[in-house]
C-alpha positions in Angstrom: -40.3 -93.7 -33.3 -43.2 -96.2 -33.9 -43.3 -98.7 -32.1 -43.1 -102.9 -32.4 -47.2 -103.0 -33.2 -47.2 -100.2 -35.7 -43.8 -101.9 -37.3 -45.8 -105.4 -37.2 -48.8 -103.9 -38.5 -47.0 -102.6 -41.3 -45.1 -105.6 -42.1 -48.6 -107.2 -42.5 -49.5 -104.8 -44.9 -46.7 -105.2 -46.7 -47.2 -108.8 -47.0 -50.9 -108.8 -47.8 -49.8 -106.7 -51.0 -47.3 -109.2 -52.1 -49.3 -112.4 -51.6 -52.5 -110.0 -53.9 -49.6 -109.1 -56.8 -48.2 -113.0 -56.5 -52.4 -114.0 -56.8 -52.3 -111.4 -60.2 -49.5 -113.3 -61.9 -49.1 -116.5 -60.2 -50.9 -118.2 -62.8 -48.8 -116.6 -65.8 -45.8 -118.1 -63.8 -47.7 -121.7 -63.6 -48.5 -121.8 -67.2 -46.8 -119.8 -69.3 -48.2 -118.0 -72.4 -47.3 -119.1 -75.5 -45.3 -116.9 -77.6 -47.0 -114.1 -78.6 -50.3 -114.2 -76.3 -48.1 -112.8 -73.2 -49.8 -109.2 -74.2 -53.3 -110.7 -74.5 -52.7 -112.3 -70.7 -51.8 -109.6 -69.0 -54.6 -107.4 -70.9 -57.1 -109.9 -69.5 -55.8 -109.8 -66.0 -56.0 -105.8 -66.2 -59.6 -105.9 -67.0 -60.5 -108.0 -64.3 -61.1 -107.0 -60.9 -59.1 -107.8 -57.7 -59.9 -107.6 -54.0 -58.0 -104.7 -52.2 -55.9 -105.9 -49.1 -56.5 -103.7 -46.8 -59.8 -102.0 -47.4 -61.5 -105.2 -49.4 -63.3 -102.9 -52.2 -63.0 -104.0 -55.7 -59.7 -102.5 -57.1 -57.9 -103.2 -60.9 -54.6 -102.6 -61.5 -53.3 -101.3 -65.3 -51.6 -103.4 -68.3 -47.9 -101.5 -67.3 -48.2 -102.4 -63.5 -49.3 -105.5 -63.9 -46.6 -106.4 -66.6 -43.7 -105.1 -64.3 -45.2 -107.4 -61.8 -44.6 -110.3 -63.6 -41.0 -109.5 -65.3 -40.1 -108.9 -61.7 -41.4 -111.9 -60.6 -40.2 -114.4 -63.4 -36.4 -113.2 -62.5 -36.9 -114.3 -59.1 -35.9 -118.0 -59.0 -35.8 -118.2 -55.1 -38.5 -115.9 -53.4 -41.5 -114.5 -56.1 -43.3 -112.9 -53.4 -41.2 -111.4 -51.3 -39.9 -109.7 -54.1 -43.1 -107.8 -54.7 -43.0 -106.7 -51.7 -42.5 -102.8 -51.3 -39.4 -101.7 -51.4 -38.3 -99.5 -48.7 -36.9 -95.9 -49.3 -32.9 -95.9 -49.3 -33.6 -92.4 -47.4 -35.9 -93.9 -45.4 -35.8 -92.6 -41.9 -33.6 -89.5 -42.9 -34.2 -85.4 -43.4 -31.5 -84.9 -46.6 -32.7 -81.2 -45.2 -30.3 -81.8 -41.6 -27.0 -81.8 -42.2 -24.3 -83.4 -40.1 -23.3 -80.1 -38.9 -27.1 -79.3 -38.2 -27.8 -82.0 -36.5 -24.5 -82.2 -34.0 -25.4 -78.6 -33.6 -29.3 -79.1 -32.4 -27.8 -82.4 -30.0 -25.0 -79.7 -28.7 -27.9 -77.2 -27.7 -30.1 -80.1 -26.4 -27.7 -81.8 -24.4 -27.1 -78.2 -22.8 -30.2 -77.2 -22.5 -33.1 -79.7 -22.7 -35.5 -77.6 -21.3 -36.2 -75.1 -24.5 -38.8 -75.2 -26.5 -38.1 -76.2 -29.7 -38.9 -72.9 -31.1 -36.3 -71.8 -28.7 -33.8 -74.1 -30.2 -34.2 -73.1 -33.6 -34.1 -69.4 -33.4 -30.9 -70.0 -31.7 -29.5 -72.4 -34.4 -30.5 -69.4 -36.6 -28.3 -67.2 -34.8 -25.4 -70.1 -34.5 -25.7 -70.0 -38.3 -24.4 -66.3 -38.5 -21.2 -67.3 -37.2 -20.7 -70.9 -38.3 -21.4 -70.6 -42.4 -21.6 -74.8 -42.4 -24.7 -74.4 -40.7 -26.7 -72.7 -43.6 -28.8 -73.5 -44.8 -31.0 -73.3 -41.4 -33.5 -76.3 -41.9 -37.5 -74.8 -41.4 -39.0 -75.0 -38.0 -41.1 -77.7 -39.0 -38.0 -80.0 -40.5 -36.3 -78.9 -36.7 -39.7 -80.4 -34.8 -39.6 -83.2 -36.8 -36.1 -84.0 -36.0 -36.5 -83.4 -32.7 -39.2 -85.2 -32.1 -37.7 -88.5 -34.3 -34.9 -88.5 -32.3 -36.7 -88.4 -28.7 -35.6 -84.6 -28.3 -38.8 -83.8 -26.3 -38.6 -80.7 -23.5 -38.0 -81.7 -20.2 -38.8 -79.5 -17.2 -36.2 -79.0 -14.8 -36.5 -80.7 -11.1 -35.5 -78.1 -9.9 -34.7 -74.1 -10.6 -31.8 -74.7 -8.6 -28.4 -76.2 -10.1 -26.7 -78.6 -7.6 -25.3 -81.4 -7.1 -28.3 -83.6 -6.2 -30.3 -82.3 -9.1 -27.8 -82.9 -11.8 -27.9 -86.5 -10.2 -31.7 -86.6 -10.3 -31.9 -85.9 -13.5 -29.1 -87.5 -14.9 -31.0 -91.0 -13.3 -34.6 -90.4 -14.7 -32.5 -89.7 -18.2 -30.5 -92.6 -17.9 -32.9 -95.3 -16.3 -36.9 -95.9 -16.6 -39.4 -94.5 -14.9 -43.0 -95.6 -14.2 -46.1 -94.8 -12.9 -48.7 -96.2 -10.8 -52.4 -96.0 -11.4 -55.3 -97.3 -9.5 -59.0 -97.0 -9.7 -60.2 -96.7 -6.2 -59.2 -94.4 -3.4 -56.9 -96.3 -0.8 -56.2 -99.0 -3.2 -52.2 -97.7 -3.1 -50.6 -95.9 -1.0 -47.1 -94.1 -1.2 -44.9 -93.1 1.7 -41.8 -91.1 1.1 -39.6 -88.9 3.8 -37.5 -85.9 3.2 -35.1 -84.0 5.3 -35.4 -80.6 4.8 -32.6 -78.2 3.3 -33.1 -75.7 6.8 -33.0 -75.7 9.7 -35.4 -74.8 12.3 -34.7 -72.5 15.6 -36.6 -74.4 18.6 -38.0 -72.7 21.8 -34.9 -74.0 23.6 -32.6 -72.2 21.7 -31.6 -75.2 19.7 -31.1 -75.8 15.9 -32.9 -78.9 14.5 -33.2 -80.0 11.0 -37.3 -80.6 10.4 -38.2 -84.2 8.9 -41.5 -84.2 6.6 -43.2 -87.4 6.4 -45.6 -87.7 3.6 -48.4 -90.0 2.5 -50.1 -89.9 -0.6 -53.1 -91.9 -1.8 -52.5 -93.0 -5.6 -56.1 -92.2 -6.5 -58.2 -89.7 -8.5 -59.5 -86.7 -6.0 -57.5 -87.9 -3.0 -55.7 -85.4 -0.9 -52.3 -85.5 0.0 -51.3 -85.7 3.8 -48.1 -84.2 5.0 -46.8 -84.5 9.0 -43.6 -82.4 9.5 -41.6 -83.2 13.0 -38.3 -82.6 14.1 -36.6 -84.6 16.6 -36.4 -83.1 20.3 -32.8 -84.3 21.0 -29.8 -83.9 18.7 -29.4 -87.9 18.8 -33.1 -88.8 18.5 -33.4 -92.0 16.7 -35.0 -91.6 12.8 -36.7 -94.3 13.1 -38.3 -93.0 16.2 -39.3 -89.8 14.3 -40.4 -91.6 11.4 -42.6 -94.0 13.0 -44.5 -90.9 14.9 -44.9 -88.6 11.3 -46.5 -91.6 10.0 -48.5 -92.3 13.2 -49.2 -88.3 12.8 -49.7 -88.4 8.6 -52.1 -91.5 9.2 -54.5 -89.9 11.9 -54.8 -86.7 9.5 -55.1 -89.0 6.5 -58.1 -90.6 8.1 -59.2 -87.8 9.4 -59.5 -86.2 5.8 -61.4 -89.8 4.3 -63.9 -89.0 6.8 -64.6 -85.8 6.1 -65.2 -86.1 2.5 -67.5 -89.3 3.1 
């Protein structure tokens, strides 16, 4: 979908085109022909040259555009310009080529699968058409990407190869809710920290199962490496915060350790 710039932009345009047809036959609205010498006027305007809008080259407009120009204008008793304004397309926005049943077809697959490709989707909307006659006909490939793509039906990789409960959850949020990114220009301008508890559990020298904790530290820069501690806590009831503020003791000291040594 274009955005609020592109929209603006093209409003602009829009306007710039009205205001140049208004300039055209503005002054056959001021003083009006006399009978007879309307054909004469506009044949003199069409032999003249204009400025174009947009592109400012010399332009000239014929005697049949310039004479619907000014019928359309002269019936507008309110707003002459904005009525030569473009019109927009009643199908504006729309494929006649998608049907309804097309299109809560491709949203069906999509919403069960968003991770195909959307040549994926439509050799499968081919074979959906087989059984399901209100499908056909099957619109192109090229009228499918378009749709897609209109629509914000872009592939998403999966989080995760696994299906569980925390994934469904992480994905549901980054579909649901924004997500941004950070960027910086130098190295150790921003840092991240994040913790994770892992999914197994480790068999210690003292016969003991412990789950590991990975502590990692990542520089938000171009070319700098990514530091990882992983500790598990001696007791059963170690405190977290205890383990947490030793990974990142540990992650630091290996963090700097790794500046150094590309300096």
């Amino acid at each position: 979908m274009p955005d609020s710039r592109s929209r603006q932009g093209h409003q602009r345009v829009h306007e710039q085109w009205a205001h140049l047809r208004f300039a055209v036959v503005g002054w056959l609205l001021a003083a009006p022909p006399e009978k007879g010498e309307l054909r004469a006027a506009i044949t003199d305007l069409a032999q003249r040259t204009w400025q174009h809008p947009t592109t400012g080259e010399p332009v000239r407009f014929g005697f049949s555009t310039i004479e619907r120009w000014y019928y359309r204008a002269v019936a507008e008793r309110t707003d002459p310009v904005g009525v030569l304004r473009r019109k927009v397309r009643c199908n504006a926005g729309q494929q006649h080529t998608v049907s309804d049943a097309v299109r809560r077809a491709v949203l069906a697959q999509y919403a069960a699968h968003k991770g195909w490709s959307v040549q994926l989707h439509h050799d499968n909307l081919v074979a959906l058409a087989e059984t399901q006659p209100d499908l056909k006909p099957v619109p192109s490939y090229p009228t499918l990407r378009r749709f897609m793509r209109a629509n914000g039906l872009d592939k998403r990789r999966r989080l995760t190869p696994r299906t569980t409960r925390g994934a469904e959850q992480a994905e549901a949020r980054i579909a649901d809710r924004e997500i941004r990114s950070y960027e910086s220009e130098y190295v150790n301008a921003l840092w991240h920290w994040d913790c994770h508890h892992c999914s197994r559990k480790v068999l210690t020298a003292r016969g003991e199962w412990v789950t590991p904790i990975l502590f990692g530290v990542l520089t938000i820069a171009r070319g700098s490496p990514v530091t990882c501690s992983g500790i598990w806590p001696r007791r059963r009831r170690s405190s977290h915060t205890a383990c947490r503020r030793h990974s990142r003791s540990a992650a630091c000291r290996a963090r700097r350790s790794a500046t150094t040594a590309q300096r």
